[in-house]
N, C-alpha and C positions, 0 to 999 in steps of 0.2 A: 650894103650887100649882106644876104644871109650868111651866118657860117658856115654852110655847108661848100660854100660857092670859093672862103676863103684858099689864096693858092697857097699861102703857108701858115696853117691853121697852131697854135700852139700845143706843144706836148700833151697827151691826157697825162692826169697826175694818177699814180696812184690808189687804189681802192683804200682807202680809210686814211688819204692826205687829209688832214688840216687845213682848210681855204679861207681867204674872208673874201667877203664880195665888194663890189661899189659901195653899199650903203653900210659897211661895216659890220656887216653881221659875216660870224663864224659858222663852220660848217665842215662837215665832214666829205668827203668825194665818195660819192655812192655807185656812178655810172656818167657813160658818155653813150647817148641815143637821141638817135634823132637829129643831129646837128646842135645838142647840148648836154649842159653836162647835168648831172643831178647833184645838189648839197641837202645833207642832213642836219639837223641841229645835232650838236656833239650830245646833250641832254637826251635823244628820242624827241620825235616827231615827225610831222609833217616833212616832206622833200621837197624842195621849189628847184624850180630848175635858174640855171644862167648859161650866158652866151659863152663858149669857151675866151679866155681871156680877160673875161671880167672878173675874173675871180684869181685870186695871188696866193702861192703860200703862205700863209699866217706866221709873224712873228715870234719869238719865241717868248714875247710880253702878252702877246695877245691867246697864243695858247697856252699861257702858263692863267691867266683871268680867266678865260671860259672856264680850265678845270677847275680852279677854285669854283666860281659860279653854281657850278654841276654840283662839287661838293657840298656848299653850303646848301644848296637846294635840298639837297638827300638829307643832313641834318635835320632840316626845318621839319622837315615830311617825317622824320621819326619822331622828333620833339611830340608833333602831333597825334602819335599814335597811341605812342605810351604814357 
């Protein structure tokens, strides 16, 4: 059944909840349109959308890794500049 047709659809989270999805990727809550919701990479990026539901608030293991991630990223990318 699409989501929109759900009779009791799950809370929207948030604008800048922490999510991870099915396939384990992290993501920020951007929006709910459309009968989904929008996640952003915590990094910038691309938005993909998921089904409400499929997506859980993120751990506090798993949002404490992406920030690292993010951070090391941003390291690397100075490393390289200067």
């Amino acid at each position: 059944m699409p989501p929109f047709r759900r009779e009791n659809p799950p809370p929207v989270p948030d604008v800048g909840a922490v999510l991870v999805d099915r396939q384990g990727t992290v993501g920020e809550f951007h929006a709910a349109a459309y009968g989904f919701w929008s996640l952003r990479p915590v990094a910038g990026g691309v938005e993909r959308t998921v089904e409400p539901g499929s997506a859980e608030p993120a751990s506090a293991e798993e949002r404490m890794r992406t920030k690292v991630a993010v951070a090391n990223e941003r390291t690397e990318r100075r490393g390289k500049l200067g």
